[in-house]
C-alpha positions in Angstrom: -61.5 12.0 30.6 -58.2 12.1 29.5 -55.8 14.5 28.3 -54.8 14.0 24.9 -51.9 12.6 23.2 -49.4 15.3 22.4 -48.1 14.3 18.8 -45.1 16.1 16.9 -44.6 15.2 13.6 -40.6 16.0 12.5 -40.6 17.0 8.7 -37.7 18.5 6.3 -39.5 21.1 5.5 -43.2 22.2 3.8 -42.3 21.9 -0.2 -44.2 20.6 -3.1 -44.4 16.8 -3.0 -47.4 13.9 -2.6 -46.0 13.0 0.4 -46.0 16.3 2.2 -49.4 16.5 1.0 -50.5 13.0 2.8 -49.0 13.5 5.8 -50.0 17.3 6.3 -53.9 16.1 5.6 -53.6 13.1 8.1 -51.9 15.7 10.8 -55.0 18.0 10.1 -57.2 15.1 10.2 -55.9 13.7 13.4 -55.9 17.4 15.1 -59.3 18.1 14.2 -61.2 14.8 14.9 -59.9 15.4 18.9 -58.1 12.8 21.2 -55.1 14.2 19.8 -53.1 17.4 19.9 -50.6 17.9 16.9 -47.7 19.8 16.2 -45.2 20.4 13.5 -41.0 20.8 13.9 -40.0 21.3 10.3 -36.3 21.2 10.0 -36.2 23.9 7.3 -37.9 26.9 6.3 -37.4 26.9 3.1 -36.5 24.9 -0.2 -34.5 25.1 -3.4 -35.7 21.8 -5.2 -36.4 21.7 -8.9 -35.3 24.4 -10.1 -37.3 26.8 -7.6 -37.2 28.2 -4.1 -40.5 27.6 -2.0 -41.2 29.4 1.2 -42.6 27.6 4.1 -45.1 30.4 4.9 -46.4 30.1 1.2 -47.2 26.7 1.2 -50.9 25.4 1.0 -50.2 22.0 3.8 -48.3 25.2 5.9 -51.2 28.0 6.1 -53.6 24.9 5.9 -52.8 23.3 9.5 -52.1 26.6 10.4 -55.9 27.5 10.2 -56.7 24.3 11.7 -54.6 25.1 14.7 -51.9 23.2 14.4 -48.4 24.5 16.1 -45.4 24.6 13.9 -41.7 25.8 14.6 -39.1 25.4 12.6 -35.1 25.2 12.6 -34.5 27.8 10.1 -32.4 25.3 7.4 -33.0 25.3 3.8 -33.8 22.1 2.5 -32.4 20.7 -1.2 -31.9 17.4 -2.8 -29.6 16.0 -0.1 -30.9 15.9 3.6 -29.5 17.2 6.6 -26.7 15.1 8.3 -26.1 14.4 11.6 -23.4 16.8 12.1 -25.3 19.8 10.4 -27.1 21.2 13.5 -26.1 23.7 15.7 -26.3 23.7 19.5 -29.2 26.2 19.4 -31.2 24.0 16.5 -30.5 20.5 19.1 -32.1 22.7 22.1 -34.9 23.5 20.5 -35.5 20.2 18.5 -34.8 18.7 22.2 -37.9 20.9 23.9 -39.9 20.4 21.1 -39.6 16.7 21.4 -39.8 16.5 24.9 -43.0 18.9 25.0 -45.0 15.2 23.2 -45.7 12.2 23.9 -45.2 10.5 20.2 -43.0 11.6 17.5 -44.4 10.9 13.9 -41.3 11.9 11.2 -42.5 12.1 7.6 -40.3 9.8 6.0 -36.5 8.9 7.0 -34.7 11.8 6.2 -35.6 14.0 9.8 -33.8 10.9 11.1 -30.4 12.6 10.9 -31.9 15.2 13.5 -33.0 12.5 16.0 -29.5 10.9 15.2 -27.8 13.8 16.2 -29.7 14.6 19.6 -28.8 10.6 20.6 -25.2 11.8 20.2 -25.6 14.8 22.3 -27.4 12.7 24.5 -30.5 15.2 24.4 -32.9 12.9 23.2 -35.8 13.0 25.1 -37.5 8.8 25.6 -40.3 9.4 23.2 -41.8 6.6 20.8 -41.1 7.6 17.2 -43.3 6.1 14.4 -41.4 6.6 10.6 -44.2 7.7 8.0 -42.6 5.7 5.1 -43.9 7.2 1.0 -41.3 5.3 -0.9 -40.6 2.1 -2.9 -37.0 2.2 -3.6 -35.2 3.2 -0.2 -31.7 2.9 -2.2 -32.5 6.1 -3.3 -32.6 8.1 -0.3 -29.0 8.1 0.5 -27.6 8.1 3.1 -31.2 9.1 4.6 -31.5 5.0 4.8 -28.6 3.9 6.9 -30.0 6.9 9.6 -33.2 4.7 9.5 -31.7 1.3 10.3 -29.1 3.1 12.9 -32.6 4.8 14.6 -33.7 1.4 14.8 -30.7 -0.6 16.2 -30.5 2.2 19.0 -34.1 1.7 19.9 -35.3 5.5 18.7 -37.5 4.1 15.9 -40.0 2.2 17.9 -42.6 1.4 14.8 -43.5 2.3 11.0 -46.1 3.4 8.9 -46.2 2.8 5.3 -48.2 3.4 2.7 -48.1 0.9 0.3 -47.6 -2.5 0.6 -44.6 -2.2 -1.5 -43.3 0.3 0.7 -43.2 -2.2 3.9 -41.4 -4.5 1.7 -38.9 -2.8 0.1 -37.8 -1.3 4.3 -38.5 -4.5 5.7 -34.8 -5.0 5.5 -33.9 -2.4 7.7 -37.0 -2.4 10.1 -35.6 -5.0 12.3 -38.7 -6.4 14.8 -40.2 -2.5 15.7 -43.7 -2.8 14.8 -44.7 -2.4 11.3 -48.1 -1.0 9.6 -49.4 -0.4 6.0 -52.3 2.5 5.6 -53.3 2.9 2.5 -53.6 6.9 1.5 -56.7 8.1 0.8 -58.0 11.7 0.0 -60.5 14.6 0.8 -63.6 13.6 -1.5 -65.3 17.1 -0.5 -62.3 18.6 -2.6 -61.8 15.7 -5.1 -65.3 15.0 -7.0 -66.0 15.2 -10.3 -67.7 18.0 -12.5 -71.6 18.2 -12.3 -71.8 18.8 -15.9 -69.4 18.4 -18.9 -68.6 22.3 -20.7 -67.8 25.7 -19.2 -64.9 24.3 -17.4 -62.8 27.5 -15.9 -59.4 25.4 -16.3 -59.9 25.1 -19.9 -61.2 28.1 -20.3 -58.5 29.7 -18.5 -56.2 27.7 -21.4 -58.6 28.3 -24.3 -59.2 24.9 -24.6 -62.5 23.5 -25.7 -64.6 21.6 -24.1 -64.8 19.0 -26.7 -61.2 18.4 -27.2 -59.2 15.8 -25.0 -57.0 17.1 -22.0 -54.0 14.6 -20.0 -53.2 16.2 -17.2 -49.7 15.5 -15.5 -49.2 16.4 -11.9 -45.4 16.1 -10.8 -41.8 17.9 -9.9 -39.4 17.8 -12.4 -37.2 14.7 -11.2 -36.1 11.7 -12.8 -38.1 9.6 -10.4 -41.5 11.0 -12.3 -39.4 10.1 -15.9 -40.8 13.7 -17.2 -39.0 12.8 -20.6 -41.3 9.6 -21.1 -44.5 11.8 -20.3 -43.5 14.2 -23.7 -42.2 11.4 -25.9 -45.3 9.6 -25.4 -47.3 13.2 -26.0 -45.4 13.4 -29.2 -46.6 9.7 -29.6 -50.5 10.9 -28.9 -50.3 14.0 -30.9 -49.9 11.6 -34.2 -52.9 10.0 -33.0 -55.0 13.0 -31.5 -53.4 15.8 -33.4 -56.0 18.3 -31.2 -55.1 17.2 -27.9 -53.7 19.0 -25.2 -51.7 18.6 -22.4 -51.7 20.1 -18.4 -48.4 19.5 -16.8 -47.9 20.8 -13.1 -45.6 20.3 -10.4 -42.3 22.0 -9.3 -39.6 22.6 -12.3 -42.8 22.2 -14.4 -42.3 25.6 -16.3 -40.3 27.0 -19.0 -38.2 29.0 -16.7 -36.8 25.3 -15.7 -33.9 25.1 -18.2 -34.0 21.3 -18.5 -38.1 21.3 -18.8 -37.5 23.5 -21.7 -34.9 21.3 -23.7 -37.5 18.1 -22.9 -40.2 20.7 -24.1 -38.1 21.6 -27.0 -37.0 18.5 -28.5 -40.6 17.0 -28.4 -42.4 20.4 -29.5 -44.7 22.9 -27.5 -47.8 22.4 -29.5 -51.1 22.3 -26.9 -48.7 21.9 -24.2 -49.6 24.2 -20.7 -46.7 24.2 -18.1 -48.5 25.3 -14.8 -45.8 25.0 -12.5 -46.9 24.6 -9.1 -51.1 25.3 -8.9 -53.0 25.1 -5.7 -56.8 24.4 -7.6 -55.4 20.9 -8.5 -58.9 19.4 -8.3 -59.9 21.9 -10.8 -57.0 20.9 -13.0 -58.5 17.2 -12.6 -62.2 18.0 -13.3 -60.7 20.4 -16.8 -59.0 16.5 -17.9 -60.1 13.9 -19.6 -56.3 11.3 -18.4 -55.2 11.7 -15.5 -51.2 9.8 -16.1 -48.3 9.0 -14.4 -45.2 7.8 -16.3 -42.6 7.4 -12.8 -39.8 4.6 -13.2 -39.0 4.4 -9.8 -39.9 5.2 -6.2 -43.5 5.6 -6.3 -45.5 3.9 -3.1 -49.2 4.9 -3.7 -49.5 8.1 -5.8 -51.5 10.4 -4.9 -52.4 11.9 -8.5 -54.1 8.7 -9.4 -56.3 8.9 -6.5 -57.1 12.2 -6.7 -57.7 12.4 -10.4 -59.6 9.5 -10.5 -62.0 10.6 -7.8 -62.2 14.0 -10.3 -63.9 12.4 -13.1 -60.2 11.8 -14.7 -59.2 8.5 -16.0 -55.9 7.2 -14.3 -53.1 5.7 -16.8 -49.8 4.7 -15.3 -46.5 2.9 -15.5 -46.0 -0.4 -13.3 -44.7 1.1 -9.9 -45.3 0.4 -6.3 -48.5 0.1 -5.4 -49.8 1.9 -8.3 -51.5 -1.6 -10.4 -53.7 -2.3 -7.0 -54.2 1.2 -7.0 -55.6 1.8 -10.5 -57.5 -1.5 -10.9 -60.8 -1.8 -12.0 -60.6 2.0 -12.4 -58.1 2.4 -14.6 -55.2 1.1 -16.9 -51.4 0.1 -16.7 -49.0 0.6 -19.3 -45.9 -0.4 -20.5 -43.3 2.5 -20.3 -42.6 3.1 -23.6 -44.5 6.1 -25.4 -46.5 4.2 -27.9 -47.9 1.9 -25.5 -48.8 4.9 -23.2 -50.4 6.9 -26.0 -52.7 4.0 -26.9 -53.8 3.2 -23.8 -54.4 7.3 -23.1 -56.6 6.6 -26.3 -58.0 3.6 -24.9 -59.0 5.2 -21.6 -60.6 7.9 -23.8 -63.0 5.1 -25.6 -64.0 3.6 -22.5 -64.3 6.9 -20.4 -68.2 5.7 -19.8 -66.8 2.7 -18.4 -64.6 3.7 -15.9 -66.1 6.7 -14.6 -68.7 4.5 -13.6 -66.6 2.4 -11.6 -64.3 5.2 -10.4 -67.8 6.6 -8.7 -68.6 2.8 -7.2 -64.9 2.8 -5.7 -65.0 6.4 -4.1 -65.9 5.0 -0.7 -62.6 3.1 -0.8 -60.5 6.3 -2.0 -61.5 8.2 0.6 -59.5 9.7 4.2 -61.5 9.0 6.6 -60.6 5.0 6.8 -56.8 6.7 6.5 -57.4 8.9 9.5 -58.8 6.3 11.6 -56.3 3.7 10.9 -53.2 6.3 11.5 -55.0 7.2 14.9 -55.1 3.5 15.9 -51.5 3.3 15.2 -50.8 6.4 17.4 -52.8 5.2 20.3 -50.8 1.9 20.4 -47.6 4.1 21.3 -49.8 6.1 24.0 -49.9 2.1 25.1 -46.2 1.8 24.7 -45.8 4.6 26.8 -47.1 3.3 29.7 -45.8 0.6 29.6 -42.5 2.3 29.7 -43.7 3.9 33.0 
């Protein structure tokens, strides 16, 4: 029998964000299923992004693999809105990025932005020869800075040996700067212990929590405060809704997602509080999806496969959402897509309110599709084609 594959995944940092939550469930997911021994180097320790600081040993995906038995180290940084650079590490951070690297036999990095960390190792010449597979979560690379040109530089030096994306939007929009290193598309799935919908409708703890009742309609919005998610078209089309369903009421979490967020509060302000609930960052988010009746997503730009969709369909939630990556393949059948502008997306909330019968039912007859496990298994094929790689490097 064989020993298994040692697996270090290189990560900014353990912050709020779909992606983070992907990847830390596939690491788990990989760990626990055996064959495979993962571990985590996360460049920084903690974040200040939207408007709040989060501590790695606070985070969910953190304690989370740490139960599972999953190692993690990290480099001490703090991570914000621009990545670390190349030139941003000390000689103590390169040593031990350099043992932890050396210590596996496959590097995963979620998404491109660790890249400035292998980067710099090549110029010290401490990299250790270890295939390294980029976890790609985005449609619009242009906006990742200079995050992008580290990619296509890890792949003309030969660090970057394949990719993993998770849309099919996503492989096209890197395609450019992939070169010939192998490329795969996983779709994302999701835990559908965790994600089900409620047994019965009434005596939801969510809404009671809100003092909401159980007759009256709930959208539920799950993202950080960024321009990406397009918070501002989310309230203008709740001031929209509001003229149509004066008793509704809407869940909005995420990071930034509170008044405490100056810029929330002027979007808040100029639209009006009325029935809405700013949750911040909440760690029952499949509660949040069972209390709602819309689950919606209003992003302009960057979105691969979002999670929230997924998650909230597989809640009993009805999924509406703005044209972006992967998210039309995502939702059909299940859901609906909207134009972004707030009158279309309040009428097709009250659409996907009239036809909730409708496409709960097929949200149940597509759950086997939502699911991780197909996710798992196809990310642990990918893996075990580098353990091939690696011998025949030997």
């Amino acid at each position: 029998m064989s020993a298994p594959l040692r697996v270090l995944t290189l990560t900014e940092g353990f912050f709020a964000g779909g992606a983070r939550i992907l990847h830390s469930d596939v690491v788990a997911g990989l760990h626990e299923r055996g064959g495979q021994s993962h571990g985590v180097l996360a460049i920084a320790s903690r974040a200040r992004r939207e408007s709040t600081i989060q501590h790695m040993a606070a985070d969910p995906r953190y304690r989370a693999l740490r139960a599972a038995g999953v190692a993690i180290t990290s480099l001490g940084k703090t991570a914000a809105a621009v990545p670390h650079a190349p030139h941003a590490f000390s000689s103590r951070q390169l040593r031990t990025a350099a043992r932890a690297i050396a210590g596996a036999d496959v590097v995963l990095t979620l998404k491109e932005q660790p890249l400035g960390l292998l980067l710099a190792l090549d110029d010290a010449m401490m990299l250790p020869d270890r295939p390294v597979v980029a976890c790609l979560h985005r449609s619009d690379p242009g906006h990742s800075g200079e995050a992008l040109v580290w990619l296509g530089e890890s792949v003309r030096r030969g660090i970057v040996t394949a990719s993993v994306s998770c849309a099919r939007s996503t492989d096209a929009a890197y395609a450019p700067v992939l070169g010939d290193i192998e490329r795969h598309v996983v779709d994302n799935g999701i835990d559908l212990s965790r994600f089900r919908p409620a047994i019965t409708r009434g005596g939801d703890p969510v809404r009671r929590e809100l003092g909401i009742p159980d007759d009256e309609v709930v959208v539920a919005y799950a993202a950080r405060f960024d321009a990406m998610k397009d918070p501002e078209l989310f309230l203008r089309s709740v001031a929209a809704h509001r003229a149509l369903v004066p008793d509704a009421h809407y869940i909005l979490c995420g990071a930034g997602m509170t008044a405490q967020n100056p810029g929330f509060a002027a979007l808040v302000a100029a639209v009006g509080a009325d029935r809405i609930h700013a949750l911040g960052i909440r760690d029952d988010m499949p509660a949040v999806y069972r209390a709602a009746d819309v689950v919606a997503l209003t992003s302009a730009y960057g979105e691969a496969a979002p999670l929230c969709l997924l998650e909230g369909a597989a809640s009993g939630a009805i999924p509406v959402t703005t044209d972006v990556g992967d998210a039309a393949r995502l939702v059909a059948g299940i859901g609906i897509v909207a134009d972004r502008h707030p009158d279309a997306i309040a009428a097709a909330w009250c659409r996907a309110i009239a036809q909730r019968g409708a496409f709960s039912a097929a949200a149940l007859a597509a759950r086997s599709r939502l699911g991780r496990d197909r996710m798992i298994s196809e990310y642990a094929a990918v893996v075990a084609g580098q353990r091939r790689r690696l011998r025949l490097a030997a």
